[in-house]
C-alpha positions as CSV (number, residue, x, y, z in Angstrom):
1,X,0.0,0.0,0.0
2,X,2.9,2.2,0.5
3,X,3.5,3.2,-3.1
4,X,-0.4,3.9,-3.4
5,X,-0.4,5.8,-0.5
6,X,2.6,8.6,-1.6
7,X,0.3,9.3,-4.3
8,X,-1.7,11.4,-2.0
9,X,1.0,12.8,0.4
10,X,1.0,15.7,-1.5
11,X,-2.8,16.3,0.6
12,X,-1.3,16.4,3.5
13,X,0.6,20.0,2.7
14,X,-2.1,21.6,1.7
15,X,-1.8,25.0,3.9
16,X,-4.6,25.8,6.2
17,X,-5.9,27.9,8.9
18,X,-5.4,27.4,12.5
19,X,-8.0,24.8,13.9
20,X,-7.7,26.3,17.2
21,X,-7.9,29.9,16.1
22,X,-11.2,29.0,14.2
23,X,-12.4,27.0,17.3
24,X,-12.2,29.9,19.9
25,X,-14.1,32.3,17.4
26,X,-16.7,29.6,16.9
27,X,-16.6,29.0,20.7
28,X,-17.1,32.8,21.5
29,X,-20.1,32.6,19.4
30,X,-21.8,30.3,20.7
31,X,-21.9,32.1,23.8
32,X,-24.2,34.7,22.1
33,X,-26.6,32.1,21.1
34,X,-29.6,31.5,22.4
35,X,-31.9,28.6,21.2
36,X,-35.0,29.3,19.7
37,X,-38.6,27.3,20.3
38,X,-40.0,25.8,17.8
39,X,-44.1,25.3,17.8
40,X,-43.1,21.8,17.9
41,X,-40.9,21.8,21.0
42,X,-43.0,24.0,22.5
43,X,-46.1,22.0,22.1
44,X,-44.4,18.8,23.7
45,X,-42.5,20.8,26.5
46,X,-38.6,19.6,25.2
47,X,-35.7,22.1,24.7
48,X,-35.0,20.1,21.6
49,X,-35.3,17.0,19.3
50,X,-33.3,15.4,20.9
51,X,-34.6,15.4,24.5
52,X,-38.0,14.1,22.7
53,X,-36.2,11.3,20.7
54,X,-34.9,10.0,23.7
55,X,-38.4,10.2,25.5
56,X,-39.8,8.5,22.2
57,X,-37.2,5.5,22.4
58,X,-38.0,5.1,25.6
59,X,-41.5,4.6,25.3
60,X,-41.4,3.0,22.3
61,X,-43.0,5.5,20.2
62,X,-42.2,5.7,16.1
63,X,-41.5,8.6,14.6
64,X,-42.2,9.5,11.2
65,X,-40.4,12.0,9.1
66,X,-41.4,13.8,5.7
67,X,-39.6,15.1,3.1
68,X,-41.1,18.9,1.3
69,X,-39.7,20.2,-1.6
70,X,-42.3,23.2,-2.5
71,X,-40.5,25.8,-3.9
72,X,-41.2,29.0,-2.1
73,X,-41.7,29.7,1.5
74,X,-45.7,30.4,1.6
75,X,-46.3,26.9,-0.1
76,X,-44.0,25.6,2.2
77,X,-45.6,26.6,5.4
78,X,-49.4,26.1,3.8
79,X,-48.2,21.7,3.1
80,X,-47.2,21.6,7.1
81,X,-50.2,23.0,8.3
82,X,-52.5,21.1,5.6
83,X,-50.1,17.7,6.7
84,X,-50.8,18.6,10.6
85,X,-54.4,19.0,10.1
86,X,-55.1,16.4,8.1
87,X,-53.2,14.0,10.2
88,X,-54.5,15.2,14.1
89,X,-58.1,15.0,12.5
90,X,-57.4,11.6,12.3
91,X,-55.7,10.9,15.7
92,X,-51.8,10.9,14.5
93,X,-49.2,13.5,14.2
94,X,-46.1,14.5,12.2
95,X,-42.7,14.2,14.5
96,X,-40.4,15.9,12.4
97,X,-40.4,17.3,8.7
98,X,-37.3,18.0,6.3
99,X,-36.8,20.9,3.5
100,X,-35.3,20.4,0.1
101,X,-33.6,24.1,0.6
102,X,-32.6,25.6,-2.6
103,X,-28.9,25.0,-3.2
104,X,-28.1,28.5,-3.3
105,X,-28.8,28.3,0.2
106,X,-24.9,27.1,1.0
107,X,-23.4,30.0,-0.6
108,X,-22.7,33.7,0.8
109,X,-25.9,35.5,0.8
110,X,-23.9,37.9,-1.6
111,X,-23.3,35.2,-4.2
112,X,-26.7,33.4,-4.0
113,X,-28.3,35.6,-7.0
114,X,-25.6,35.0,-9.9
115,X,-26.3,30.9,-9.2
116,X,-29.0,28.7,-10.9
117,X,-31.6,28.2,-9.3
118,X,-32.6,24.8,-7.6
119,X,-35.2,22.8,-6.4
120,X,-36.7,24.2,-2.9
121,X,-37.2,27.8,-1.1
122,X,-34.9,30.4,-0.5
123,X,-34.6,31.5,2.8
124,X,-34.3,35.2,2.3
125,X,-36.0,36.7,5.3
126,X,-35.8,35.9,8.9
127,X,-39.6,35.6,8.2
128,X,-38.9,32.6,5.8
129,X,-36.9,31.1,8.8
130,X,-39.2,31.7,11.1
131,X,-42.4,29.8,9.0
132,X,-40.6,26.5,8.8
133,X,-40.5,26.4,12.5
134,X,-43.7,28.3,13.7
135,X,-46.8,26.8,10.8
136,X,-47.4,24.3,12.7
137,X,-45.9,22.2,15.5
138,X,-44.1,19.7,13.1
139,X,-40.1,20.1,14.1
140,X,-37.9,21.3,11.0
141,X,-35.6,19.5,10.7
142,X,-32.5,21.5,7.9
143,X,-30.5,18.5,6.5
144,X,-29.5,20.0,3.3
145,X,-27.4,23.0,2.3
146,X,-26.6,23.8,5.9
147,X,-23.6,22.4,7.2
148,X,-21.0,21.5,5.1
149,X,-21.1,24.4,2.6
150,X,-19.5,27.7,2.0
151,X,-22.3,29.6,4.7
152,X,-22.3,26.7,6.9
153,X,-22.0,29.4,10.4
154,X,-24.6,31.3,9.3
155,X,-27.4,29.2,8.0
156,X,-26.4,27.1,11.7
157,X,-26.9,30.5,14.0
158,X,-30.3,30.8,11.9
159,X,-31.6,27.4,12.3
160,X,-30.4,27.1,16.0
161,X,-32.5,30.7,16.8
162,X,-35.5,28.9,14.9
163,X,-35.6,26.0,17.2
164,X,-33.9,23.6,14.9
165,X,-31.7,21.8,16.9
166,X,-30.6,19.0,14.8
167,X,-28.8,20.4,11.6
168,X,-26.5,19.0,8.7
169,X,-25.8,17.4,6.1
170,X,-21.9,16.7,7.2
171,X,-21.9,14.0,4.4
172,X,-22.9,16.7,1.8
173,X,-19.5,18.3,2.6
174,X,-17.9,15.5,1.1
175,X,-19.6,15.3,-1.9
176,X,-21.3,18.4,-2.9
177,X,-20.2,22.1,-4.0
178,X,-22.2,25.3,-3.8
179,X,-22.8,26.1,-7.2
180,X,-20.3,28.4,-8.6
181,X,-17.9,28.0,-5.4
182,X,-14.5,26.9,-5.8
183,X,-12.9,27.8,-2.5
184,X,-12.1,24.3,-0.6
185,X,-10.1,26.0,2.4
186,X,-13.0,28.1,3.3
187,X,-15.8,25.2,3.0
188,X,-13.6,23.4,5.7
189,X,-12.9,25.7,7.9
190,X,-16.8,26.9,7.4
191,X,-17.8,23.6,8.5
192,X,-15.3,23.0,11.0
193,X,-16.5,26.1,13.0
194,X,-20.5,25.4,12.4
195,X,-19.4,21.9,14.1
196,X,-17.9,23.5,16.9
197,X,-20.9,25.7,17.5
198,X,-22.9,22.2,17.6
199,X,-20.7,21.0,20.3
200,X,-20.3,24.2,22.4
201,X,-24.2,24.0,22.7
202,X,-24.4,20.2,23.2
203,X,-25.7,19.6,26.3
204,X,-28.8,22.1,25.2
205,X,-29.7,18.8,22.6
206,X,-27.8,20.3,19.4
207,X,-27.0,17.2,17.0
208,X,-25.3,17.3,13.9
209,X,-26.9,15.1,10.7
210,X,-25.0,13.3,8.6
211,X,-26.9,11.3,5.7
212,X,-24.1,8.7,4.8
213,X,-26.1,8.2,1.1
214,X,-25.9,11.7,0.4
215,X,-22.2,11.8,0.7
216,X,-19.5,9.3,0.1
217,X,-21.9,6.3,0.8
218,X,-23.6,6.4,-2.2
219,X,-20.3,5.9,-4.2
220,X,-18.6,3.0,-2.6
221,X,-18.9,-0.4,-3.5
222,X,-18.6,-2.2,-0.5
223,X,-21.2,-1.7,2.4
224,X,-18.0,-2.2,4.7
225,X,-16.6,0.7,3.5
226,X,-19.5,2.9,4.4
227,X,-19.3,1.4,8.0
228,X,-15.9,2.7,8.1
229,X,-16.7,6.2,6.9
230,X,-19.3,6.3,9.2
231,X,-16.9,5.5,12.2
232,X,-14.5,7.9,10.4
233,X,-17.4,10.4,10.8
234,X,-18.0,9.9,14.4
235,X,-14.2,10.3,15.3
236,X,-14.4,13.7,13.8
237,X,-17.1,15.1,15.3
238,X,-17.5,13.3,18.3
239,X,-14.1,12.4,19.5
240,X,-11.9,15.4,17.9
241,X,-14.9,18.3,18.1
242,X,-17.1,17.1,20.6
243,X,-20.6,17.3,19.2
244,X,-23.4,14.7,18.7
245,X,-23.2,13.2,15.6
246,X,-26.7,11.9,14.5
247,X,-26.7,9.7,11.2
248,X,-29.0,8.5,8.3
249,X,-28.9,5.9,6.3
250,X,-31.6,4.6,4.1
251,X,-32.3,6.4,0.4
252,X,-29.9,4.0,-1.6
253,X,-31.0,0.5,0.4
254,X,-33.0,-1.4,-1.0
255,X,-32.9,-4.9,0.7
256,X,-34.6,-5.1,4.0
257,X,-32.3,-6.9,5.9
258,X,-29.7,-4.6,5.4
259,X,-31.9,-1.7,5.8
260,X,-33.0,-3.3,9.4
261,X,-29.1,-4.2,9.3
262,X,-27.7,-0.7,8.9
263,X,-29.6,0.8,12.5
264,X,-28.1,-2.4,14.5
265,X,-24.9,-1.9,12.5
266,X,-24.9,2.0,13.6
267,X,-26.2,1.6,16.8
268,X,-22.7,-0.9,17.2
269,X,-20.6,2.0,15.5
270,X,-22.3,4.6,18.2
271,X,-21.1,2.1,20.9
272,X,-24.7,2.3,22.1
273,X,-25.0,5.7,22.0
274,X,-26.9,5.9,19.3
275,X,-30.0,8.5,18.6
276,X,-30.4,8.4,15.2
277,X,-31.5,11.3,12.8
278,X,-34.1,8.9,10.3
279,X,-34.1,6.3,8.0
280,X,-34.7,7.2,4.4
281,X,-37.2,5.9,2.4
282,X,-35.9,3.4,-0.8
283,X,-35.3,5.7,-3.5
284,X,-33.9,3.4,-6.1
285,X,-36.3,0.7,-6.4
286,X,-39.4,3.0,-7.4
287,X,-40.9,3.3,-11.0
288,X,-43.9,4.3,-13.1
289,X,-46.0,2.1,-11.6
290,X,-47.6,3.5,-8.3
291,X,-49.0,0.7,-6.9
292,X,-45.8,-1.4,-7.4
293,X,-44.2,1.8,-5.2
294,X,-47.2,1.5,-2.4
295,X,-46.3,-2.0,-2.2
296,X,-42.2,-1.7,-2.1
297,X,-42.9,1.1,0.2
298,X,-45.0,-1.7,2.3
299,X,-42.0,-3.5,2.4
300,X,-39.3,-1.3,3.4
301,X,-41.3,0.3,6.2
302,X,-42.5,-2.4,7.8
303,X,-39.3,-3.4,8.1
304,X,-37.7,-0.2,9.4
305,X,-40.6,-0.4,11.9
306,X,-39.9,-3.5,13.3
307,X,-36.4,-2.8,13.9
308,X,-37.5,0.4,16.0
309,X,-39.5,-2.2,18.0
310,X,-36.7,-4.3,18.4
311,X,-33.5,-1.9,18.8
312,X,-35.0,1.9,19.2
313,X,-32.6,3.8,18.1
314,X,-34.2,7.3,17.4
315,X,-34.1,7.4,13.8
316,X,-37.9,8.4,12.5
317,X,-39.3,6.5,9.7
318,X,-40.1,7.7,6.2
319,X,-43.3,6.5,4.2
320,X,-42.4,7.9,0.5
321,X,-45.3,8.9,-1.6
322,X,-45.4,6.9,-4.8
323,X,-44.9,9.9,-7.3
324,X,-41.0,10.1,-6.2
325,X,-39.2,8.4,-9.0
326,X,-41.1,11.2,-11.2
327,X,-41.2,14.5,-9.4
328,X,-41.6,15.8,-6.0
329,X,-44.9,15.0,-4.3
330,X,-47.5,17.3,-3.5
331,X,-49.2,17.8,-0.5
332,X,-51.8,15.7,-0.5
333,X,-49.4,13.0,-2.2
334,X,-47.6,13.3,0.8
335,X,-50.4,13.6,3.4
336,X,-51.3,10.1,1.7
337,X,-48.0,8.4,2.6
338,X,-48.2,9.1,5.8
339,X,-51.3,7.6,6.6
340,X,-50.3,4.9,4.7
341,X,-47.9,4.9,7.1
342,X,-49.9,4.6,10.4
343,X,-51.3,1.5,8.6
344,X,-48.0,-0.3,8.2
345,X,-46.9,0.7,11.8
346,X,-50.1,-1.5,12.8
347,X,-49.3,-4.5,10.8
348,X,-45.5,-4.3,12.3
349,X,-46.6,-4.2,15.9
350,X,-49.2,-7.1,15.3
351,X,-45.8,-8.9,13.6
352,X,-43.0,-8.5,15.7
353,X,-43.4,-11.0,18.1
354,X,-43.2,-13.5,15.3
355,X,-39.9,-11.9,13.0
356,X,-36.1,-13.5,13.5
357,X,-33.9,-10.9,13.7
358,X,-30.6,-12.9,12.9
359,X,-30.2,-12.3,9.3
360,X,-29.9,-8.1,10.2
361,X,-27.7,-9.0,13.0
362,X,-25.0,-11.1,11.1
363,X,-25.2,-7.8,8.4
364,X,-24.6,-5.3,11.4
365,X,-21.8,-7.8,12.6
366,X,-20.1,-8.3,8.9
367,X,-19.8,-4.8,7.7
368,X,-18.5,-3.6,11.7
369,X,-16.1,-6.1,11.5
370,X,-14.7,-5.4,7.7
371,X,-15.5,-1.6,8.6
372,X,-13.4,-1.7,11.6
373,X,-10.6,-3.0,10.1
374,X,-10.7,-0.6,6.8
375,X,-11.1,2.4,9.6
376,X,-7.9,1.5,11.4
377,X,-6.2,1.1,8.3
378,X,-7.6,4.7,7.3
379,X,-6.2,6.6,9.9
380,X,-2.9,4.9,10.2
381,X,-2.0,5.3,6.6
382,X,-3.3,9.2,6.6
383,X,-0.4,9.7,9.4
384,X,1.8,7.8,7.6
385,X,1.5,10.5,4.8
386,X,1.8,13.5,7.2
387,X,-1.6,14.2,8.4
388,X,-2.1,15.3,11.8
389,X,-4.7,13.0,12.6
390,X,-5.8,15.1,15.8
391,X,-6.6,18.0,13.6
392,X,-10.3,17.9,12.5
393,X,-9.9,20.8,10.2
394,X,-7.1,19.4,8.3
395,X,-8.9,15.5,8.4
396,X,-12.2,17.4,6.5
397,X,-10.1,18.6,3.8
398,X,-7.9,15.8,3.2
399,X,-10.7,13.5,2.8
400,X,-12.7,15.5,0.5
401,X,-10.1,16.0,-1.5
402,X,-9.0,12.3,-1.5
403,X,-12.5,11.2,-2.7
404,X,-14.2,8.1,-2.1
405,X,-12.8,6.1,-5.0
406,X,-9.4,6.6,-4.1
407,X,-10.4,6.0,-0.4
408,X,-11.7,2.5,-1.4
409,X,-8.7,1.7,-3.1
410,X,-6.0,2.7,-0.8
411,X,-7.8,1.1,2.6
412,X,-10.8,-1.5,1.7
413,X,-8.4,-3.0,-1.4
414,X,-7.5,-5.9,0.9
415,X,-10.9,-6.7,1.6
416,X,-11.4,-10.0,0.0
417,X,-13.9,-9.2,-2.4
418,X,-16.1,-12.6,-2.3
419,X,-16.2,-12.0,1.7
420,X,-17.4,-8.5,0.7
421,X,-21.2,-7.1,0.7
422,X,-22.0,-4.4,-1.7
423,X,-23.9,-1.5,-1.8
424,X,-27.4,-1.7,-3.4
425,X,-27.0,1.0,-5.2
426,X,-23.2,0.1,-6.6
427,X,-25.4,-3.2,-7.3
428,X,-27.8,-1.6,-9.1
429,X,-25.7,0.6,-11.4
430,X,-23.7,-2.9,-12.4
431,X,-27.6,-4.0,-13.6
432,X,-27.8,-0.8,-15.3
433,X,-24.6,-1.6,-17.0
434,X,-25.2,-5.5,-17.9
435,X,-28.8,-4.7,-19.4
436,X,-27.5,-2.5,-21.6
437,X,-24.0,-3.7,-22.3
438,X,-25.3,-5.6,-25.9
439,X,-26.9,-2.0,-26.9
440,X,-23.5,-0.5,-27.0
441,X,-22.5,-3.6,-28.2
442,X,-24.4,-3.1,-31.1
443,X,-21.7,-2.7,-34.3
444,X,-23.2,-0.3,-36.1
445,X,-23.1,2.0,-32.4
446,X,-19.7,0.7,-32.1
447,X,-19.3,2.7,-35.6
448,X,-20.5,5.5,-35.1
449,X,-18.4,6.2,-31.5
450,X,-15.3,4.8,-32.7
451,X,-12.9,7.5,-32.4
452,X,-14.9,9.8,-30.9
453,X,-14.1,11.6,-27.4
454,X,-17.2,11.9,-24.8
455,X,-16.7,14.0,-21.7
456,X,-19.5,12.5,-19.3
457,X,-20.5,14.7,-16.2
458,X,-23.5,15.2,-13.5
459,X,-23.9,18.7,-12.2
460,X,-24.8,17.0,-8.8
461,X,-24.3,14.1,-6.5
462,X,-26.4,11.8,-8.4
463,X,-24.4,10.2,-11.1
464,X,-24.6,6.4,-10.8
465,X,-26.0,7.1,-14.4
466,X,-23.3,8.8,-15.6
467,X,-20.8,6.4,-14.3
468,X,-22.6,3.7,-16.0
469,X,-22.8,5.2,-19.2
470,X,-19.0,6.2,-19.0
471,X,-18.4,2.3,-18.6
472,X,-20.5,1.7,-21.4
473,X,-18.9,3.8,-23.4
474,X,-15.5,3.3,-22.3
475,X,-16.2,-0.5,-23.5
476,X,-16.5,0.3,-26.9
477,X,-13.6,2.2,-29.2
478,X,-14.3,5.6,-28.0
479,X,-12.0,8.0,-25.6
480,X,-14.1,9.0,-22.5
481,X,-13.2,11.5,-20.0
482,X,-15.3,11.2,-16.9
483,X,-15.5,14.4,-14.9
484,X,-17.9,12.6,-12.4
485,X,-20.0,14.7,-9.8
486,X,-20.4,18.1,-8.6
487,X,-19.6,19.7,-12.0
488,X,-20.5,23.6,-12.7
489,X,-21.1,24.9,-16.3
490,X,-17.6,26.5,-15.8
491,X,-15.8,23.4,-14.9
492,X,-17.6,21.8,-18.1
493,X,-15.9,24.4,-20.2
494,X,-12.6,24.2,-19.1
495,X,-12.4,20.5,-19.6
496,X,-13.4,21.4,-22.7
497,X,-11.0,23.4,-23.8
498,X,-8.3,20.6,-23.2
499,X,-8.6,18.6,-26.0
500,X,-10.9,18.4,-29.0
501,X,-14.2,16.8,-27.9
502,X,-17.2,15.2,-30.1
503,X,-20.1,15.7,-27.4
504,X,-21.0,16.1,-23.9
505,X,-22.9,14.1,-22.1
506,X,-24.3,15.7,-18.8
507,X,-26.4,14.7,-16.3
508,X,-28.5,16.7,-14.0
509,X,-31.4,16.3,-11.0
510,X,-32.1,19.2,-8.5
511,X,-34.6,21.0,-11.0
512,X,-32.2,23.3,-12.4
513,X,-32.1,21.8,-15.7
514,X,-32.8,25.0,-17.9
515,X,-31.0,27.9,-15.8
516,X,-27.6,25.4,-15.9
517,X,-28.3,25.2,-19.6
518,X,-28.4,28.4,-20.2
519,X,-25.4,29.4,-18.5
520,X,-23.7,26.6,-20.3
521,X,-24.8,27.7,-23.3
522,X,-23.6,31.5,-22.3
523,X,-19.9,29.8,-21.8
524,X,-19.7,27.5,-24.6
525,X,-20.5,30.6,-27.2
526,X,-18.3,32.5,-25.5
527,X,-15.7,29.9,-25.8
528,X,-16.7,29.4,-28.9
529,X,-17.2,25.7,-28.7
530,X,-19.7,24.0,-30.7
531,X,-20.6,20.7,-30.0
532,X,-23.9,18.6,-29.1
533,X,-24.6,18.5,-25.4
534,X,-26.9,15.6,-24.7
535,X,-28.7,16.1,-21.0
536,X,-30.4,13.2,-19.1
537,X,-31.6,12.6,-15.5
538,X,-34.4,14.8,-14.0
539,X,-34.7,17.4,-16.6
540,X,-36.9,20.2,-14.4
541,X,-37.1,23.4,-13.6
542,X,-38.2,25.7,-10.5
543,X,-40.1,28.8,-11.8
544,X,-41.5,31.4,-9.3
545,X,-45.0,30.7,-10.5
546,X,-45.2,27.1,-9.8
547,X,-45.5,25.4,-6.4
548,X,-43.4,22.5,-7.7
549,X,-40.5,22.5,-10.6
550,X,-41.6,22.2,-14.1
551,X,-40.6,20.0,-17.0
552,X,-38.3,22.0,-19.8
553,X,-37.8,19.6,-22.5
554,X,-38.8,21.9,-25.1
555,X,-36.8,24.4,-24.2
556,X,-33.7,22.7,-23.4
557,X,-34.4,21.6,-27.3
558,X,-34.6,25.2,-27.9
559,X,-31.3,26.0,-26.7
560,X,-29.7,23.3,-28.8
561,X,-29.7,20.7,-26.1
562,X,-30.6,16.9,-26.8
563,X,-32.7,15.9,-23.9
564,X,-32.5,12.5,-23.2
565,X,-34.4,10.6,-20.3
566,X,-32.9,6.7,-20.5
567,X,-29.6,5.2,-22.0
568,X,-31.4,3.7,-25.2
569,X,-32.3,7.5,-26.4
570,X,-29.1,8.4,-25.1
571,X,-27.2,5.9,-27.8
572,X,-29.4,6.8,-30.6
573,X,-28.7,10.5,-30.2
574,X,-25.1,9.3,-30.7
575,X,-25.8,10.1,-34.6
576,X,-26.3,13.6,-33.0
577,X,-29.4,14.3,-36.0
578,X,-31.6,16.9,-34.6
579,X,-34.9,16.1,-33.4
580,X,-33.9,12.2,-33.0
């Protein structure tokens, strides 16, 4: 591993701040802060989340979670009070509810305007703050775009005066980028500083999410390797900083046993200290077909509901409405799952007695093992290179900079691979790749690319597709340069500017599909490139005068882009003839 390993010393000089500079100003600020109530909290008489998760895992409660992605405050705050109403009529109640912020939200208020605009509300006005706290008494919960991004103090000191006591996404720091941001050093010590708030306030219930799945769990192959991260994780902010770490798990599991797997597995990583944040609903197995979602979404949550009976570990429980594969869910769509919900919860209490437990167990016991091991082996070989391993600061930037490929490679590569357990979702994308491989096996396909260079991208963290297709492709005759996730219009640009290219090949999910388009489009006539730009994934948009983001097909077509919604379209626009 030694030779491997020098190939990232060169991270371990990268110049940065004082840690403990940056933690007595963080420190000092905390002192200033004072805790807000939510209309939840103050309804159930708790000084925060926390405090009530622990009351509900003692009593054996199950809490539910729901996801919102409305795109302006006022619809926002109108779905939580239509949700509460329509769920107290009926004799049940929402515990805690989750905001698909707009991803402008992680940058500087002063650079929020010149970027896209995404999926979910701004937060603009303390007013806007103040609604997703104060419609009704459902706790907010502000996973994404907090923590782990460029303005990661300030959107904390506003979601702490709110009442919002558990805050994150420390995965997302790993994995995404505010759009148009470029400074590393400054993310780091951003996030570094919002963690230290988190522990300076601890004992007052502040936890910090961290949704492994949205972060360097999604791209690993092994499920042992995401164990490790996750203990990774915890050393950094609960052994290094001192705060509560809180993680979720869920979005990219599929199978139940490893779903019911993954909360014994992290309650053995928390050394019983567990109070988890919640456990998402399966994203990857839904489709088309609603009823086939109702009935996966039977599955998965009767399972995550049973293991709360058996091992309550805090995490609340998310019933997904069946529109999710195709666009974010209204409020009634939403109000639906949730009932939906209650019924499951009955069927898993009437079951429990009856359901073996062994199969999760010997999951939780595999992947701790394997995870332990890889973990070890982590942070002895980052000392070996020079890195202070004491320093969180220096650990965040190091790692995010390594990336989780290379992480893999340099400490799970002695993992024996037929002892291993992959990922669902690595799983799944290796379907993706064997269904299709005789369609880019096709000769006259094999013709036409031959030759050709293809610079594959995703403008976000989703790009399981993108990596497929660059294997597909990269199976056949043609040069592919894969850029991978995260990529901004500018970023695009510049690769292109390296070497002739024949087309891109982008993909893109967080509703922003026109605006990114467009500024492409600005850059690449300003470059003056010219080539076709084929765009795939969830090709949306949020407008101001829809609640939810609308589809832009036509006008992406407009612009000169080839939008493209599954890999078969994707190799027949490979002839690049307009309107195929």
């Amino acid at each position: 591993m030694t030779q491997t390993i020098d190939s990232i010393r060169p991270l371990a000089q990268i110049g940065l701040p004082d840690f403990n500079r940056l933690r007595k100003a963080a420190l000092e600020l905390a002192g200033q802060v004072r805790i807000g109530q939510s209309a939840f909290l103050h309804k159930f008489g708790v000084e925060s989340e926390f405090e009530y998760k622990r009351q509900a895992m003692q009593s054996g409660q199950i809490m539910y979670h729901a996801h919102i992605g409305m795109n302006d405050i006022d619809t926002t705050a109108g779905a939580l009070k239509q949700i509460h109403q329509a769920l107290s009529s009926g004799g049940s109640m929402l515990d805690r509810a989750g905001f698909a912020i707009d991803r402008r939200m992680g940058l500087p208020a002063d650079k929020r305007a010149a970027a896209p605009a995404e999926t979910g509300p701004m937060l603009e006005r303390q007013a806007d703050w103040d609604a997703l706290a104060q419609a009704a008494p459902i706790q907010p919960h502000l996973g994404d775009f907090m923590i782990g991004q460029p303005s990661s103090v300030a959107n904390t000191l506003q979601a702490l005066r709110i009442g919002c006591t558990t805050i994150g996404n420390l995965s997302q720091y790993f994995t995404f980028e505010a759009p148009g941001w470029s400074d590393a050093e400054e993310t780091a010590a951003q996030t570094f500083q919002a963690m230290t708030l988190l522990a300076a306030l601890r004992e007052q219930g502040t936890m910090l999410h961290s949704y492994l799945e949205d972060g360097y769990g999604a791209l690993f192959r092994h499920c042992a390797t995401v164990a490790a991260w996750a203990m990774l994780e915890r050393y950094i902010v609960e052994e290094l900083i001192g705060a509560r770490l809180s993680h979720c798990i869920g979005g990219l599991t599929s199978d139940p046993v490893k779903r019911a797997g993954w909360v014994l597995a992290l309650h053995q990583i928390h050394q019983g200290q567990q109070v988890g944040s919640m456990i998402y609903g399966d994203t990857i197995s839904f489709g088309r077909e609603f009823e086939q979602n109702r009935a996966l979404t039977a599955e998965y949550l009767l399972w995550d509901i049973l293991v709360q009976l058996h091992a309550p570990s805090g995490h609340a429980v998310l019933p997904l409405p069946v529109t999710e594969a195709i666009r974010i869910p209204s409020t009634d769509e939403i109000i639906e799952a949730q009932l939906f919900g209650r019924r499951i919860e009955a069927s898993a209490r009437r079951l429990y007695a009856h359901v073996d437990f062994t199969a999760p167990q010997a999951f939780a016991d595999t992947v701790c093992r394997q995870g332990g091991a890889i973990y070890h082996r982590a942070l002895d070989g980052l000392r070996d290179i020079g890195v202070d391993i004491a320093n969180p600061l220096q650990l965040l930037l190091v790692l995010k900079k390594m990336g989780p490929q290379r992480f893999e490679q340099l400490f799970a590569a002695e993992l024996d691979v037929s002892d291993s357990i992959n990922t669902d979702i690595y799983a799944l994308a290796q379907d993706v790749v064997t269904e299709h491989r005789p369609l880019f096996a096709d000769a006259g396909l094999r013709a036409r690319v031959s030759g050709k260079c293809f610079v594959i991208a995703s403008s976000d963290v989703h790009e399981h597709a993108a990596g497929a297709l660059a294997q597909l492709l990269g199976e056949t005759d043609a040069k592919v340069i894969y850029l991978g996730a995260e990529q901004n219009p500018a970023d695009l640009v510049a690769a292109l500017r390296q070497q002739p290219v024949d087309a891109l090949l982008l993909s893109t999910h967080n509703g922003m599909a026109l605006e990114y388009a467009q500024q492409l489009k600005q850059l690449l006539d300003a470059a003056d490139i010219s080539l076709p730009v084929i765009m795939g994934g969830v090709l949306n948009q949020k407008t101001e005068d829809q609640a939810l983001p609308v589809p832009v097909f036509e006008e992406l077509k407009a612009l000169g882009m080839y939008p493209a919604m599954a890999l078969p379209a994707i190799a027949r626009l490979l002839e690049f003839k307009p309107g195929a």
